[in-house]
C-alpha positions, -999 to +999 in steps of 0.1 A: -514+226+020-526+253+043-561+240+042-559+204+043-588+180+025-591+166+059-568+160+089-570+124+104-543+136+128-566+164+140-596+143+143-579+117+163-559+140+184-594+155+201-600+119+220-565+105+217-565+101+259-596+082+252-584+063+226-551+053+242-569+043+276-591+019+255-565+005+234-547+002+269-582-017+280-575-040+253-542-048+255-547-058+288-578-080+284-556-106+264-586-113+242-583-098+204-604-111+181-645-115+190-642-103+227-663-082+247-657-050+229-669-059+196-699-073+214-703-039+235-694-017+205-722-044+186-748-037+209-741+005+209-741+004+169-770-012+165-786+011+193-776+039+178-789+031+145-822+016+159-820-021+146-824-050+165-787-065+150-750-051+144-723-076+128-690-065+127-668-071+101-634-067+085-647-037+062-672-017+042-668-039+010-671-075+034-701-060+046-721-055+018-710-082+001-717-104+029-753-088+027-754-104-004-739-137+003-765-139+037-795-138+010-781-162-012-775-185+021-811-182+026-823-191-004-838-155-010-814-148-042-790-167-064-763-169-085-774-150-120-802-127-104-800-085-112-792-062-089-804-024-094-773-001-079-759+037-091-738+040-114-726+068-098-711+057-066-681+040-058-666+009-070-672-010-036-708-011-045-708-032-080-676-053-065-704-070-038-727-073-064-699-092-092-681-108-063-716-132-055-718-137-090-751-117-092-756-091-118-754-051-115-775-034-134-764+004-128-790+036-132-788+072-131-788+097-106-811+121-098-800+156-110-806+177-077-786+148-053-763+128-076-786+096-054-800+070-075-833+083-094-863+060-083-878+066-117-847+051-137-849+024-107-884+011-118-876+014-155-848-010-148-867-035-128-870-067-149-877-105-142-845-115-124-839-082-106-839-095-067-825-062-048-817-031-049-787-010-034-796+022-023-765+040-019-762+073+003-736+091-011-715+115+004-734+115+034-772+129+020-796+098+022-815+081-012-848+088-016-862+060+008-896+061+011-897+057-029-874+032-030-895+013-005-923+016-022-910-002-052-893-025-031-927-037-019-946-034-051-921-057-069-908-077-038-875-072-040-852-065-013-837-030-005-803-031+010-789+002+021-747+012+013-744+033+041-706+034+037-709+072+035-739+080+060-737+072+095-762+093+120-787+105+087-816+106+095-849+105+078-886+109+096-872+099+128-852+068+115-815+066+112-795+052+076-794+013+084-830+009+095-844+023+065-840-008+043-839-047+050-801-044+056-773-020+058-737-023+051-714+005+070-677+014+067-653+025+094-623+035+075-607+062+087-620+093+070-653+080+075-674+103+098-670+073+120-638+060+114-617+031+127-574+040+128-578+011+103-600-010+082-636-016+097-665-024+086-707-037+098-738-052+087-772-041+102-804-054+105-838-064+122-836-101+102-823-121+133-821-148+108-794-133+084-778-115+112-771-152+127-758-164+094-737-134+086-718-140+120-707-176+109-698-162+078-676-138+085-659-164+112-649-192+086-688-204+084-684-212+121-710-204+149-694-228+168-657-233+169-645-258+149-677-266+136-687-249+101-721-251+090-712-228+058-683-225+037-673-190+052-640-166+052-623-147+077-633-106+078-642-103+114-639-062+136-607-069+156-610-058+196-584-029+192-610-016+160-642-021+179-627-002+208-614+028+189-651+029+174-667+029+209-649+058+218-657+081+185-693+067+187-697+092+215-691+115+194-705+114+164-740+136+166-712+167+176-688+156+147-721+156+124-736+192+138-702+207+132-700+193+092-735+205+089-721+239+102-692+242+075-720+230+051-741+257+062-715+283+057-704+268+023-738+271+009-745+310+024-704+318+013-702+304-022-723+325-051-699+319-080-717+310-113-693+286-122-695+265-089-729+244-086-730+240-050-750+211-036-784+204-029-797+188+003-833+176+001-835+183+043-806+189+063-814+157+090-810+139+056-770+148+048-743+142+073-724+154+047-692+131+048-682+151+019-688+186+006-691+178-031-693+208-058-701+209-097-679+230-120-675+226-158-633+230-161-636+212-126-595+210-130-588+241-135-606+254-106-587+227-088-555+241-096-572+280-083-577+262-050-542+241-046-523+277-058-543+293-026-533+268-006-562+244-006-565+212-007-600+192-027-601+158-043-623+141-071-646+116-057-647+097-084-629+103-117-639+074-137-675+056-125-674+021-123-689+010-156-662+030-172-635+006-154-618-022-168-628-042-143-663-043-155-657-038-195-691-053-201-707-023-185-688-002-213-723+003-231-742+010-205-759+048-216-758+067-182-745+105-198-750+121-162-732+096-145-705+102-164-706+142-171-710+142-130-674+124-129-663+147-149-672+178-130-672+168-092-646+184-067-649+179-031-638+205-009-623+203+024-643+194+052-644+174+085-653+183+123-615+198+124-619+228+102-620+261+116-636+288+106-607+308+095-604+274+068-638+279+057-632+317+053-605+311+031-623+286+008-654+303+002-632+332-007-610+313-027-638+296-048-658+335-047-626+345-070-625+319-093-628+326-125-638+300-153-607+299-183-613+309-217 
């Protein structure tokens, strides 16, 4: 494609005497696993995001579920309890939920940002619901303050899945101090991305901060003694060190998405294309660039035979999967007409202008099939 979805190669390449000098740093520390960078780069996150904790783990999925499995340590939430989530997200965020052996009880999406409605999150609150998931997807945050507000009212915890949503920003506060607890993901397409699997928990609650670091370390806060019956999923030095590095750049990686956003929205003015909506631009980071269109494939197929490349995030939602066949009757017809319809088109802190030129005027002569 002449106008890849998004170049890791690129990305990477801009810091790669940075990246190389820290892997060097590590290599010759002889420590690899919970060493000083993970602490440093725990310390910087948590900075960063403005909470008092950052626990690093093996990845976005371990995170939130360990979220999970931190509450039901404490004694705050057990086995059988509901948990409110969106159906439309990805599958990561009912497989934390399942995986403790709690319940997801998915909702619809607010029509505007494809993030969970708060209106269809009350309606679903119920006598064992104990938390809900906000997700941020594709970079734009939930509607927080609402969210919180229910949280309170009905005393249930709000737990952000800020997989999708580093560096938003909402009245001053960053995604992963908007909730009780945050779960990140560093994989490498993320806006901050790990050259492999990474992932973190955030929070103020010292508490399940503590017990999420014995968790994720076999249940051990002491070696060799385990207090809990825990796993392995731990940020490995060479990870944490790549992450310090790109953490330095993240606010530019984020003003220059906002830019190709920002040129999207002002370029594209195509009836069939629904571009998308962003409440307040300090609310979208916009980890992905995600459009509406009723023969979505078709204008696909336009923008791979101009040499473009988009992808579907995500075909099927998770209730439709057969992984979670109970969920089969679940009634959520704008979750699924949004699977239907979504395209993603390129975008990253790589893309040149000439790129965007040729994708808004790619998508400007599209023309819906009989």
């Amino acid at each position: 494609m002449d106008v890849p979805f998004l170049s890791l190669k690129d990305v990477n390449a801009r810091y790669a005497d940075e990246l190389k000098a820290a892997a060097g740093r590590v290599i010759d520390s002889g420590w690899y696993v919970l060493g000083e960078e993970l602490t440093a780069f725990e310390h910087e996150f948590a900075a960063y995001c403005g909470v008092r904790h950052t626990v690093g783990v093996g990845n976005g999925l371990d995170a939130l579920s360990l979220i999970l499995r931190g509450y039901k340590e404490l004694g705050i939430i057990e086995e059988g309890d509901e948990v409110i989530v969106p159906g439309n997200t990805f599958i990561a965020s009912f497989l934390a939920i399942s995986e403790n052996r709690l319940v997801p009880i998915p909702v619809e999406p607010c029509q505007a940002t494809f993030n969970m409605d708060p209106a269809c999150v009350e309606a679903a609150i119920g006598p064992r619901t104990r938390a809900i998931v906000a997700v941020h997807l594709y970079g734009q945050l939930a509607d927080m303050s609402a969210l919180a507000a229910l949280a309170r009212r009905h005393n249930l915890l709000l737990i952000e899945d800020a997989a999708q949503a580093h560096g938003a920003m909402s009245d001053g506060h960053k995604a992963g101090a908007l909730g009780d607890a945050a779960a990140f993901s560093f994989f490498p397409a993320k806006n901050l991305g790990a050259l492999g699997d990474g992932g973190a928990v955030v929070t103020d609650n010292s508490m399940l901060a503590e017990r999420i670091a014995a968790l994720r370390n076999y249940g051990s806060a002491v070696k060799y003694h385990h207090i809990q019956r825990g796993l392995n999923s731990r940020l490995d030095e060479i990870q944490a060190a790549m992450l310090r590095v790109k953490l330095k750049h993240l606010d530019e990686d984020i003003a220059w998405r906002r830019r190709v956003a920002r040129r999207y929205r002002e370029g594209i003015s195509n009836a069939q294309i629904q571009l998308p909506y962003a409440a307040r631009e300090e609310r979208h980071v916009w980890h992905l660039f995600v459009v509406r269109c009723s023969r979505r494939d078709a204008l696909q197929q336009h923008l791979q035979v101009h040499g473009i490349q988009s992808q579907v995030h995500y075909p099927v939602p998770p209730h439709r999967q057969p992984a979670y066949a109970a969920l089969r009757g679940a009634h959520l017809p704008l979750t699924e007409r949004l699977h239907d319809e979504v395209l993603s088109l390129p975008m990253g802190p790589t893309l040149s202008d000439d790129a965007v030129d040729r994708v808004i005027e790619a998508c400007q002569a599209f023309e819906c099939p009989a």
